[in-house]
C-alpha positions in Angstrom: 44.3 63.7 -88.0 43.0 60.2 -86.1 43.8 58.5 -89.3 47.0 59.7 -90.1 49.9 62.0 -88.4 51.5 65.0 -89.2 54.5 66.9 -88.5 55.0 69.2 -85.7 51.2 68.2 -84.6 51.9 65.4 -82.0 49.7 65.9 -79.6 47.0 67.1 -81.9 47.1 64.0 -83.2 47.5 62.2 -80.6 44.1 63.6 -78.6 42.1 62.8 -82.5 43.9 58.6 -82.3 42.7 58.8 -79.1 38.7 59.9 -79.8 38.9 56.9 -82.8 40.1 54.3 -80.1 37.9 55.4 -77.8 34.8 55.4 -80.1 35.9 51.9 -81.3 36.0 50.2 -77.8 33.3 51.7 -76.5 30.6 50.6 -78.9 30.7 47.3 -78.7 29.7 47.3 -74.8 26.7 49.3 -75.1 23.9 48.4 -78.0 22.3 46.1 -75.6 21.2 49.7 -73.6 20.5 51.0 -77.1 23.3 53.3 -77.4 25.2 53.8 -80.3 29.0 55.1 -80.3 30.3 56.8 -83.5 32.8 59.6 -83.7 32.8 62.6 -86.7 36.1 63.3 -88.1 35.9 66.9 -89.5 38.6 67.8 -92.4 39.1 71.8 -93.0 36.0 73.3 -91.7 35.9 77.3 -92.2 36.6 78.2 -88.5 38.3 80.5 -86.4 40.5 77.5 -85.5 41.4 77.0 -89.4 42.5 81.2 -89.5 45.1 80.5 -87.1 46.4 77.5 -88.6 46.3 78.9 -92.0 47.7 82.1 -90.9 46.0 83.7 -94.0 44.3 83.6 -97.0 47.1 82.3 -99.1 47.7 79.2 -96.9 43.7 78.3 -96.7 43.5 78.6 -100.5 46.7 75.9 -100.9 44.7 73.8 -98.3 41.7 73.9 -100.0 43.3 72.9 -103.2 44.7 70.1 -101.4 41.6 69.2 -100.6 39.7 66.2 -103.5 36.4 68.5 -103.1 38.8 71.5 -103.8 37.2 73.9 -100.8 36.5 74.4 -97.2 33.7 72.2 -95.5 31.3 74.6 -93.8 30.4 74.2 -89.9 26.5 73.5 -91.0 28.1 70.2 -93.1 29.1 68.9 -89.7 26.2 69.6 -87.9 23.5 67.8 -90.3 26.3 65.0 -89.5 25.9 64.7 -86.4 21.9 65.2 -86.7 21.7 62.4 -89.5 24.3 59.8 -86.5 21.5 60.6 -83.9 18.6 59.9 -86.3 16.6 56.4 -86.5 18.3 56.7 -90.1 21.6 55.5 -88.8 20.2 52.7 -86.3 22.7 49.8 -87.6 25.4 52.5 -87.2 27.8 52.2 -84.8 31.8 52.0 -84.0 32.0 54.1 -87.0 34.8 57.2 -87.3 32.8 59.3 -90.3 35.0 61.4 -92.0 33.5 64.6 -93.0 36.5 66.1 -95.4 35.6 66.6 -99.1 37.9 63.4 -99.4 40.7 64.3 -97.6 41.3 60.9 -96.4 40.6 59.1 -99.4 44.1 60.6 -100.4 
């Protein structure tokens, strides 16, 4: 929801623009300390906070099918994520919003 709005979800969406602006000012002051700033964006993950927004099994399903990928991410896809953004692997990474959403924002 940083990248994009949706109805009746203001300041949802507000607090996720805020974490992307944040991330993206912030990084820039600190690599001389060796700190890198990046942010993960999560789409659907199968959480208790995705029940009560779905409401049910009906309404997850239609968001899953919404969904390029065509499911629900899982919590662990988020995780090795954030493991992989801490790693040497991703050194050169930084200012970066990485959207973890089986496509949902190449939509």
């Amino acid at each position: 929801m940083g990248s994009r709005g949706a109805p009746g979800a203001s300041l949802y969406v507000a607090s996720k623009h805020a974490v992307e602006g944040l991330t993206k000012a912030a990084a820039p002051k600190v690599p001389a300390a060796g700190v890198r700033v990046n942010a993960v964006a999560p789409g659907p993950i199968e959480t208790g906070m995705l029940d009560r927004f779905t409401g049910g099994a009906a309404r997850k399903a239609a968001l899953a099918a919404a969904v390029p990928a065509q499911r629900i991410g899982a919590p662990d896809e988020i995780a090795q994520t954030i493991l992989f953004l801490g790693s040497d692997k991703a050194s050169f990474l930084t200012g970066q919003i990485i959207g973890v959403n089986g496509g949902k924002t190449a939509l």
